[in-house]
C-alpha positions as CSV (number, residue, x, y, z in Angstrom):
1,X,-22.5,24.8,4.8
2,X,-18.6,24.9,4.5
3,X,-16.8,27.2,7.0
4,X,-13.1,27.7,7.8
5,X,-10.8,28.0,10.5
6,X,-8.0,30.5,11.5
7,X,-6.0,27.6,9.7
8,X,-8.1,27.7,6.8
9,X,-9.6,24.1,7.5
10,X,-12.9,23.4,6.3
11,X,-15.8,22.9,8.5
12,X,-17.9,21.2,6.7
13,X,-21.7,20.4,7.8
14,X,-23.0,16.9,6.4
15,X,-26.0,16.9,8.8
16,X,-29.0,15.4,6.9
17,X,-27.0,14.3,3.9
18,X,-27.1,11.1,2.3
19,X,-24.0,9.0,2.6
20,X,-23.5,7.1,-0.4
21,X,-20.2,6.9,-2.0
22,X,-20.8,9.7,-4.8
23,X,-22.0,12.5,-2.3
24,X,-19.7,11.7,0.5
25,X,-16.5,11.8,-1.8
26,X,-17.7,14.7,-3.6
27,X,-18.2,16.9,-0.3
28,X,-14.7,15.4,0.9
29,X,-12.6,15.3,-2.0
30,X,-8.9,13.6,-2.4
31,X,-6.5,15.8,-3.0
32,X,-5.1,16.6,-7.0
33,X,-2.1,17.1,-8.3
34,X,-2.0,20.1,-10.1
35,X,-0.6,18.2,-13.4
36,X,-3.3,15.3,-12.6
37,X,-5.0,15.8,-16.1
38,X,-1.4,14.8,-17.8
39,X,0.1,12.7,-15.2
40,X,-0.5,9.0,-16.7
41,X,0.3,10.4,-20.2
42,X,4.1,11.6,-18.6
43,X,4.2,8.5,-16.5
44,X,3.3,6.5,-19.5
45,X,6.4,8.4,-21.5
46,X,8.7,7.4,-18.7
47,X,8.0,3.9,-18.5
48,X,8.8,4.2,-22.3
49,X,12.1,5.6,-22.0
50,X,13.3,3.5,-19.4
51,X,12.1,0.4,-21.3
52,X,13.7,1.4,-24.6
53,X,17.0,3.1,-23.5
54,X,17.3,1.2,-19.9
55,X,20.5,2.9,-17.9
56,X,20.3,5.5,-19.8
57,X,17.1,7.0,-19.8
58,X,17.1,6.3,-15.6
59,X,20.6,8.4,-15.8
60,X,18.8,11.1,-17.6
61,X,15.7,11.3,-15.6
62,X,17.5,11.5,-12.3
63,X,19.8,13.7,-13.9
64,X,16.6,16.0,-14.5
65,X,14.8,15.3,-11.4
66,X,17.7,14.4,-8.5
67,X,20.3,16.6,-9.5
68,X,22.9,13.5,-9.8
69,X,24.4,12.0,-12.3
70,X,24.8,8.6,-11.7
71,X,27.5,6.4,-12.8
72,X,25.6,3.2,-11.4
73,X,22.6,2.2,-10.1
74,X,23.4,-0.8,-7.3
75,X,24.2,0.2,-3.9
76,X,27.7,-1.3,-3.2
77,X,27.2,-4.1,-0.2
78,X,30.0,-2.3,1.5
79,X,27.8,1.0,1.2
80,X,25.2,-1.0,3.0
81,X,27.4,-2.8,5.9
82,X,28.9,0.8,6.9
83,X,25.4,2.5,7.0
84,X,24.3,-0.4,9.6
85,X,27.6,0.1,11.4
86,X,27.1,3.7,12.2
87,X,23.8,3.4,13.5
88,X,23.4,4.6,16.8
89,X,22.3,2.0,19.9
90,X,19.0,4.2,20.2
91,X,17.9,3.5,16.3
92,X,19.4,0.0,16.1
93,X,17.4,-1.0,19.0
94,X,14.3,1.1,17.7
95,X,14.4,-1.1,13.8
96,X,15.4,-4.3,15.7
97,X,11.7,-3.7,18.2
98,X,9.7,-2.8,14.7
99,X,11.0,-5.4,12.7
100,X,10.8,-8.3,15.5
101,X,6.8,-6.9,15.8
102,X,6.0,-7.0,12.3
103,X,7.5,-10.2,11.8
104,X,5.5,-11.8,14.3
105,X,2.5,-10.4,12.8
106,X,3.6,-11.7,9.5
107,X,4.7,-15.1,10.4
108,X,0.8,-15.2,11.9
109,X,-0.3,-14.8,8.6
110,X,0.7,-17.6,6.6
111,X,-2.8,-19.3,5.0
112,X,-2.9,-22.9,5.3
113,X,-3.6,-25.0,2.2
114,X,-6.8,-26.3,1.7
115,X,-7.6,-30.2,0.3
116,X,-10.8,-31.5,-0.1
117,X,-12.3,-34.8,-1.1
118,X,-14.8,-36.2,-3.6
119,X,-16.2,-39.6,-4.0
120,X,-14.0,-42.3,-5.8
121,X,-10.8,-40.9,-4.5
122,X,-10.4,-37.4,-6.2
123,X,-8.9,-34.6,-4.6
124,X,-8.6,-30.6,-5.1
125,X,-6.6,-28.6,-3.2
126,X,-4.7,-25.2,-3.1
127,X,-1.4,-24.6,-2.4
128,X,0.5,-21.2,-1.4
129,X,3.5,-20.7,-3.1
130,X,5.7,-17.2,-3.0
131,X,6.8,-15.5,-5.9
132,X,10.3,-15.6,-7.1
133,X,11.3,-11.7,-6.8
134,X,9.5,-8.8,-5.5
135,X,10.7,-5.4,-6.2
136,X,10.4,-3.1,-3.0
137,X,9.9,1.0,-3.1
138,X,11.0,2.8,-0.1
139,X,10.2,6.5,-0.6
140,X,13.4,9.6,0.1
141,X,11.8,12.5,-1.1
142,X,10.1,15.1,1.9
143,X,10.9,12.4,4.4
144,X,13.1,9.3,4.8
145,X,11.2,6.6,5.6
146,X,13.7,3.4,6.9
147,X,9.8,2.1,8.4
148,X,9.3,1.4,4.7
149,X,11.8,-0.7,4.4
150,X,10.9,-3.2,7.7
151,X,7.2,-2.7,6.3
152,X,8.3,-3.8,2.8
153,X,10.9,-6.6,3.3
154,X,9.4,-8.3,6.3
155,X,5.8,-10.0,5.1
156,X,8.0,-10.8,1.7
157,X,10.1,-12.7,3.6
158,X,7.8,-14.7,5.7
159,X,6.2,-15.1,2.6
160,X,9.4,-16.7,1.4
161,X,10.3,-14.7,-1.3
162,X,14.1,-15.6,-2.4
163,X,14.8,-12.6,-4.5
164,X,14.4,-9.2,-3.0
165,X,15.3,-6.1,-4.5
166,X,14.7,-2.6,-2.4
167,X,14.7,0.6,-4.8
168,X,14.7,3.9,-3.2
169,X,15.6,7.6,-4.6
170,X,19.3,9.3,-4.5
171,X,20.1,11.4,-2.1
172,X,22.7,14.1,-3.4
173,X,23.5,14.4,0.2
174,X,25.0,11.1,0.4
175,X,26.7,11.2,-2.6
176,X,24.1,9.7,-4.7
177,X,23.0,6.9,-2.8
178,X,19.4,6.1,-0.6
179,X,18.9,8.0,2.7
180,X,21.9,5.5,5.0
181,X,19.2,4.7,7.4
182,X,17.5,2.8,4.7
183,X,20.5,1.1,3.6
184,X,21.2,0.3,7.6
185,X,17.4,-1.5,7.9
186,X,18.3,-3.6,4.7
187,X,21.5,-4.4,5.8
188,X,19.7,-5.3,9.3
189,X,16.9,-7.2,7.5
190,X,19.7,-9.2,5.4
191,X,18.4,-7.3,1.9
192,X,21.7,-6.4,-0.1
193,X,20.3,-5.8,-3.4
194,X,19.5,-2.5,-3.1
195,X,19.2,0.7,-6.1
196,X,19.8,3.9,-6.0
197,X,16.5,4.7,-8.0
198,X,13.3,6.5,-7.6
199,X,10.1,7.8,-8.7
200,X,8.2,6.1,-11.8
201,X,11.9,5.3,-13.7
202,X,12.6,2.9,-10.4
203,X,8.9,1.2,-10.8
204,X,9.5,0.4,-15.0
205,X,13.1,-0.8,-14.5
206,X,11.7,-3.3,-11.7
207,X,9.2,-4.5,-14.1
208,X,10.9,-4.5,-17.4
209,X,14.0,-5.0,-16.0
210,X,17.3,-2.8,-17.5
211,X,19.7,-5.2,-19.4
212,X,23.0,-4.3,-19.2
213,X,26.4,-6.0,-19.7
214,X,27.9,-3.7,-16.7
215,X,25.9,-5.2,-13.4
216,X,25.7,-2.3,-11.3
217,X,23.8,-0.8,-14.0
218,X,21.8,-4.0,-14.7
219,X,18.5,-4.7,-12.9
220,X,16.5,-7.9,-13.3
221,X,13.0,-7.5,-13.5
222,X,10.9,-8.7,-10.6
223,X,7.5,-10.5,-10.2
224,X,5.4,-8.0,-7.8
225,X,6.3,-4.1,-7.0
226,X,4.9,-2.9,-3.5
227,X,5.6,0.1,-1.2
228,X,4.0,3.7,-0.7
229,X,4.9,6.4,-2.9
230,X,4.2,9.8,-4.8
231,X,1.5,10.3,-7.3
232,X,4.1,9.4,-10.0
233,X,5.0,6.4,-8.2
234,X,1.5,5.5,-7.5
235,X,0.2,6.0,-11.5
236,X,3.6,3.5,-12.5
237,X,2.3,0.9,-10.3
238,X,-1.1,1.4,-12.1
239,X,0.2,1.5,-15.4
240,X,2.1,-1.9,-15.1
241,X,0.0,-4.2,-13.5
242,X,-0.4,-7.0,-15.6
243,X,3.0,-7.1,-16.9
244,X,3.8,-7.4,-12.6
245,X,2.0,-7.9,-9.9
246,X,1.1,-4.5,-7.3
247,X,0.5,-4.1,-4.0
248,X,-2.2,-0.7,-3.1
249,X,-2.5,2.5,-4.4
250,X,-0.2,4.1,-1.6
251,X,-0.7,7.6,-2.2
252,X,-0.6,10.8,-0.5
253,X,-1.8,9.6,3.4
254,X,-5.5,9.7,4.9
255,X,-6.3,10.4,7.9
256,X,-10.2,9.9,9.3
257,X,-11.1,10.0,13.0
258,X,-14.2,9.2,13.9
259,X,-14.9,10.6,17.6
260,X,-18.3,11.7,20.2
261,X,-18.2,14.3,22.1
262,X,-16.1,13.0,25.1
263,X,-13.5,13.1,22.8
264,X,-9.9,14.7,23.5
265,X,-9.7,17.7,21.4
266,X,-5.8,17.7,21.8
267,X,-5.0,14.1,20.7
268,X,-7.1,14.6,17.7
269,X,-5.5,17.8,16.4
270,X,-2.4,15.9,17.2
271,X,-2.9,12.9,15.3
272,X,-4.4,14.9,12.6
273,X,-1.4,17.3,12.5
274,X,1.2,14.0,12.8
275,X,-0.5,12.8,9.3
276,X,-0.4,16.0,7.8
277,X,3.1,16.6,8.2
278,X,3.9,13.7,5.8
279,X,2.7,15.8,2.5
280,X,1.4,18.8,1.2
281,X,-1.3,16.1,-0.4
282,X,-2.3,14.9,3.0
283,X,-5.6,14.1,4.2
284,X,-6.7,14.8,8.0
285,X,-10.7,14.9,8.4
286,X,-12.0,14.7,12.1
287,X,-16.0,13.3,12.1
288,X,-18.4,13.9,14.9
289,X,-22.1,14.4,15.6
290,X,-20.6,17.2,18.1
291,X,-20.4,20.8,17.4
292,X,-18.2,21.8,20.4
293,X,-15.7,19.0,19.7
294,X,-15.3,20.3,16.2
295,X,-14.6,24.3,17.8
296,X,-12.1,23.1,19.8
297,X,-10.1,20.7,18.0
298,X,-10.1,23.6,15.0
299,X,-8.8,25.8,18.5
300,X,-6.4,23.5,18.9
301,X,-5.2,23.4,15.6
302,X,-4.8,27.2,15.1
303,X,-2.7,26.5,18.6
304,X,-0.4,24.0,17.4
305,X,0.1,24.2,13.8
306,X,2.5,27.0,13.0
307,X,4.2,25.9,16.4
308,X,5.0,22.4,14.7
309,X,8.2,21.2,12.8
310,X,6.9,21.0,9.6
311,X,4.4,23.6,9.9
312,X,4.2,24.8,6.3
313,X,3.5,21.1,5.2
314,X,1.4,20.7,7.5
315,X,-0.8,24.1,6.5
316,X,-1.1,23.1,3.0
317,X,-2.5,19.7,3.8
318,X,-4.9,20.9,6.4
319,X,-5.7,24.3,4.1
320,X,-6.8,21.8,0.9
321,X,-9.8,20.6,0.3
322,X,-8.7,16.7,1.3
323,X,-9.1,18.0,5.0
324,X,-11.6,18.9,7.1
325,X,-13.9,19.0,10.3
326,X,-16.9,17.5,9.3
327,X,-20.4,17.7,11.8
328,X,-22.5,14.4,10.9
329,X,-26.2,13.8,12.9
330,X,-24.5,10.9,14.8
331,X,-22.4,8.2,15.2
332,X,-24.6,5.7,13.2
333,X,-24.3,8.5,10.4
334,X,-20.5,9.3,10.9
335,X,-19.9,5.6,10.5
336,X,-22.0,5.8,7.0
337,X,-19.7,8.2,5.9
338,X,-16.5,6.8,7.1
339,X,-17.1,4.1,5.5
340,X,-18.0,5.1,2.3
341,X,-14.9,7.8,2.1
342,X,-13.1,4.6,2.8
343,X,-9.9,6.3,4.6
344,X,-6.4,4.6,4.5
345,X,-6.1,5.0,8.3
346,X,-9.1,5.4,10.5
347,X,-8.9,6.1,14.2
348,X,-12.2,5.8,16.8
349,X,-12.6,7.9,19.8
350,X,-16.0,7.0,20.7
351,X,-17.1,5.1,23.8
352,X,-17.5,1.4,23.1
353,X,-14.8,2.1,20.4
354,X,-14.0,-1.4,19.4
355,X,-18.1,-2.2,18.7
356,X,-17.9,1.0,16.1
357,X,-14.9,0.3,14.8
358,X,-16.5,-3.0,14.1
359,X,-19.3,-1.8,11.8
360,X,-17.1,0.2,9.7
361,X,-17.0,-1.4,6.4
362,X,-14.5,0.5,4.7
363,X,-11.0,1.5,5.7
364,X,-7.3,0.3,5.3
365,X,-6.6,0.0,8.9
366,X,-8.6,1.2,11.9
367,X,-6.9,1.9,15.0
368,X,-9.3,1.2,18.0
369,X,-9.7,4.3,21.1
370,X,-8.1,7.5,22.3
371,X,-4.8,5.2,23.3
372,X,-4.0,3.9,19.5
373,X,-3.0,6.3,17.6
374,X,-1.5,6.0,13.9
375,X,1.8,6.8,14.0
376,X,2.3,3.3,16.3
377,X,1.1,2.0,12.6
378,X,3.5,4.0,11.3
379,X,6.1,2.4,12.8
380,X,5.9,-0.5,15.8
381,X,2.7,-1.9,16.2
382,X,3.0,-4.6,14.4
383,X,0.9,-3.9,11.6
384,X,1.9,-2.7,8.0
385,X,1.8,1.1,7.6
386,X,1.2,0.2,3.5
387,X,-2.0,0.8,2.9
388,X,-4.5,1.5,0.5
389,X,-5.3,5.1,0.1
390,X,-7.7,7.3,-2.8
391,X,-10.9,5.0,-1.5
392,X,-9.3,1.9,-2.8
393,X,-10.3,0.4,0.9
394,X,-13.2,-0.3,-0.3
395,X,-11.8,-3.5,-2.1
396,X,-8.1,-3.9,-2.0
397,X,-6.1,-4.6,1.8
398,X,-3.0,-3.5,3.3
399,X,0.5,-5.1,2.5
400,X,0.9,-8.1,4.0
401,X,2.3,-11.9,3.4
402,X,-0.5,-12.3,1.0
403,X,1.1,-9.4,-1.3
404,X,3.7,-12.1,-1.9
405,X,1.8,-15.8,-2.2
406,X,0.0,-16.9,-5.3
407,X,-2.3,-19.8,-5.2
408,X,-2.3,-22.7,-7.0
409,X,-4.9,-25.2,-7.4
410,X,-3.9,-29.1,-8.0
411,X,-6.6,-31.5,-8.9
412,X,-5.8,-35.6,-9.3
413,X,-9.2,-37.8,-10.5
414,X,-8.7,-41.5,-10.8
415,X,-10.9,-43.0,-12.9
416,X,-13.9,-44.2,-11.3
417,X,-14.1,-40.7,-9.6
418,X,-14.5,-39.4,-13.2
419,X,-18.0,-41.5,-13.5
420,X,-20.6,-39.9,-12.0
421,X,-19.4,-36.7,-14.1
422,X,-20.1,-38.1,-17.5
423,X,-23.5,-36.5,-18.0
424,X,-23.0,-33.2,-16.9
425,X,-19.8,-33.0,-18.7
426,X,-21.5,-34.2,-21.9
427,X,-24.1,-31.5,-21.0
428,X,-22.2,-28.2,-20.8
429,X,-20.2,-29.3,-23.5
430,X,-22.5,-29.2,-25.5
431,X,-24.6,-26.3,-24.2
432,X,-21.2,-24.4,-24.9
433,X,-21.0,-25.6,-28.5
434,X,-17.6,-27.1,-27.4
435,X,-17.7,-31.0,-28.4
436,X,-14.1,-31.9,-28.0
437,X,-14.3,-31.2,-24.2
438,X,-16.5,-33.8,-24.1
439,X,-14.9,-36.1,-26.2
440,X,-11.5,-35.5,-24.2
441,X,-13.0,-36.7,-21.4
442,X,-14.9,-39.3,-22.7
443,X,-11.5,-40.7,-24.1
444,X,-11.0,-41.1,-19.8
445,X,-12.8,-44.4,-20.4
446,X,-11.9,-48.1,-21.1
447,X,-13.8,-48.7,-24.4
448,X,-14.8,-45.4,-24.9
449,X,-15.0,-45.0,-28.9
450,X,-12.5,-43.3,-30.5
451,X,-12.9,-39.6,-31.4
452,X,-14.1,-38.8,-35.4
C-alpha cells in the first residue's frame, strides 16, 4: 500500500514483506535521470572527444555546458592565494576546525605492514605505498561545496600522495574560475594545482591526461580520481576504471533513518529535509515499525518544506520515488531493510541506538542517536562525507587513506627455505600442465640437472 502526503511523499507500507535486496530496492527505488537509458553512451562520446582533441574538446564542452569560454584551464596560484586572503575569520576558522578533524581521523588510519615468517629463513610481507598523483573532483554546480575539497585532499595526503591535482567546474560568476571558497580551502590545504574543469570532460582529462605545449592548458594524467559528483560524473568514473584507479559511486545523496517510536518527529523531517536540499535526485526515506511517528514526521514535513531555503529542491527530491516513509513490522525488520537498501548515510533513532546500528550490514556511514546527525558528516566530524551511494555500500567503503595506498607484497626465500616446497611445487606444476614452473624452481638447487 503506497500513500502520499500533502508534500507528495510516499508512504509506503512494507509490513510482512520480504527483505531481500531485489524486493526492497524495487519498492524503494534510486532515483533516474531522465536521459539514464543514453547516459554512458554520451559520457562514453565525451571521454572520446576529450581524449582525441584534449583543450579543445574541454573548451567546447564547457563552452556548451558553462557558458564560458575558456582561454586556460589552470587556476593561476595567485587566483588561489587571494581567494584564501579574503576569507572571512568565521569561515577560516570553520575549514581550519574541519580540516584539523579529518586529518586526525586520517592520520589514524594508516595500516601497518604485515611480515611473516616461514621455516628456513623466508619472509613475505606487504608494504603500503601511496600512489604518485590523484586527481580530486570537488563539485560547483547547485551548491559549492569547499567540504569537498578538505574531504578530498586530506586522507590523500596522509596517505602521502606527492602529486595532487583538485578539478572543479567554472563559475561564470567568478570569471571562469572554481567557486573562490574552493580555491581558499586548497590554498589552506597547500594544493595549488588546481583546474577550472568539470563534469565528465574534468574526469577523462585526469585520466588520459590533455598534452599540450601551452601549460595552463596542459594537464597530466593522474593515478586514482575520487570525489562526489553528478550522474555524468559518476558514469566517467565508471567508464575509466581500469585505465585509473576510483574511489565510490558518489551519486545523488541517500538519506535512511531508521527510528521507534520515541523518536523526534522534528529532527527527522529536519535531517531528511537537510539531505534533500542537496538535489532534485536526493534520497530521504524515514523507517519505523510506528504508524504515528510516520503521521507526524509527514506533518512535519508539509510544515517545514515550502518554508525552507531551497524548497523547490527539496520538493522534487522528497516528491520522487527515491523518498519515502516507509512502516516495517519492527526494528529487527527495519534493520533487514536498511541493510539491504544499503543507504549512503544512515542515521538511528532507536533506543539502545549504537547496538542497532551495530547489526546493520549495509550502509556507507551510520551516524549513531537523535544527537548525530549527517550534516556533522557533511562537514566536521571527522569523518569523510564521500561515500558510496546507488547500494554500492553493500561492498565498496567511504573515501579514506586507503583510496590512496596500494599494496605490495615482497617475498625473499633463501635456499634451504625453498626445500620442503619441492614436492608440491612439482605437483601443481604439473597438475596445471605448466612444466617449466617446475623446472624454474628446480634450477633453485645445487646439482639440480639442467633443463631439456
Amino acid at each position: 500500500m503506497t500513500q502520499l502526503t500533502s508534500t507528495s511523499i510516499r508512504i509506503v507500507d512494507a509490513r510482512g514483506a520480504q527483505t531481500d535486496r531485489t524486493t526492497v530496492r524495487a519498492e524503494l527505488p534510486r532515483a533516474r535521470a531522465a536521459e539514464a537509458d543514453d547516459l554512458e553512451a554520451r559520457v562514453a562520446g565525451t571521454i572520446a572527444r576529450v581524449r582525441k582533441e584534449g583543450f579543445a574538446a574541454v573548451a567546447d564542452l564547457t563552452r556548451e555546458f558553462d557558458g564560458i569560454d575558456l582561454t586556460a584551464l589552470r587556476v593561476p596560484e595567485s587566483a588561489v592565494r587571494e581567494a584564501a586572503a579574503a576569507l572571512t575569520p568565521q569561515m577560516r576558522s570553520a575549514l581550519e576546525q574541519a580540516i584539523d578533524r579529518a586529518r586526525t581521523f586520517a592520520n589514524a588510519q594508516f595500516p601497518k605492514p604485515v611480515s611473516v615468517d616461514y621455516p628456513g629463513g623466508a619472509t613475505v610481507s606487504l608494504e603500503w605505498e601511496p600512489v604518485q598523483r590523484a586527481g580530486l573532483y570537488v563539485p560547483g554546480g547547485k551548491a559549492v561545496y569547499p567540504s569537498s575539497v578538505v574531504m578530498n585532499v586530506v586522507p590523500a595526503q596522509a596517505a602521502g600522495v606527492d602529486s595532487i591535482a583538485l578539478v572543479s567546474p567554472p563559475q561564470r560568476a567568478f570569471g571562469g574560475s572554481p567557486h573562490p571558497s574552493i580555491l581558499a580551502a586548497s590554498e589552506l590545504l597547500g594544493v595549488d594545482e588546481i583546474y577550472a574543469i568539470g563534469g565528465a570532460q574534468a574526469i577523462a582529462a585526469l585520466a588520459f591526461g590533455i598534452a599540450e605545449h601551452d601549460a595552463e592548458r596542459a594537464v597530466p594524467a593522474v593515478d586514482v580520481i575520487t570525489g562526489p559528483g553528478n550522474v555524468y560524473v559518476a558514469a566517467a568514473k565508471r567508464l575509466v576504471r581500469g585505465i585509473v584507479g576510483v574511489d565510490v559511486e558518489a551519486g545523488a545523496t541517500e538519506v535512511m533513518i531508521l527510528a521507534d517510536g520515541c523518536a523526534d518527529p522534528t529532527l527527522i523531517a529536519m535531517d531528511m529535509i537537510c539531505q534533500a536540499e542537496h538535489d532534485e535526485n536526493a534520497a530521504a526515506i524515514l523507517v519505523t515499525p510506528s504508524g504515528s511517528l510516520i503521521a507526524a514526521v509527514g506533518a512535519e514535513l508539509d510544515r517545514r518544506a515550502p518554508r525552507t531555503a531551497n524548497r523547490e529542491r527539496v520538493r522534487a527530491a522528497l516528491g520522487g520515488a527515491q523518498s519515502g516513509l516507509v512502516l516495517v513490522d519492527d526494528i529487527t525488520h527495519g534493520v533487514e531493510v536498511v541493510s539491504a537498501y544499503a543507504p549512503e548515510h544512515l542515521e538511528v533513532h532507536t533506543e539502545d541506538a549504537a547496538a542497532v546500528a551495530g547489526r546493520v550490514t549495509g550502509a556507507g556511514a551510520i551516524f549513531i542517536g537523535a544527537s548525530t546527525p549527517v550534516s556533522l558528516g557533511d562537514y566536521a566530524a571527522g569523518s569523510n562525507h564521500v561515500l558510496p551511494t546507488g547500494g554500492t555500500a553493500t561492498f565498496s567503503s567511504g573515501l579514506s587513506v586507503f583510496s590512496f595506498l596500494r599494496n605490495v607484497q615482497h617475498i625473499s626465500y633463501s635456499t634451504d627455505s625453498l626445500a620442503p616446497l619441492r614436492d608440491a611445487i612439482a605437483t601443481l606444476s604439473s597438475a596445471e600442465h605448466l612444466p617449466a614452473h617446475g623446472d624454474a624452481f628446480e634450477a633453485r638447487f645445487p646439482h639440480a640437472p639442467p633443463a631439456p
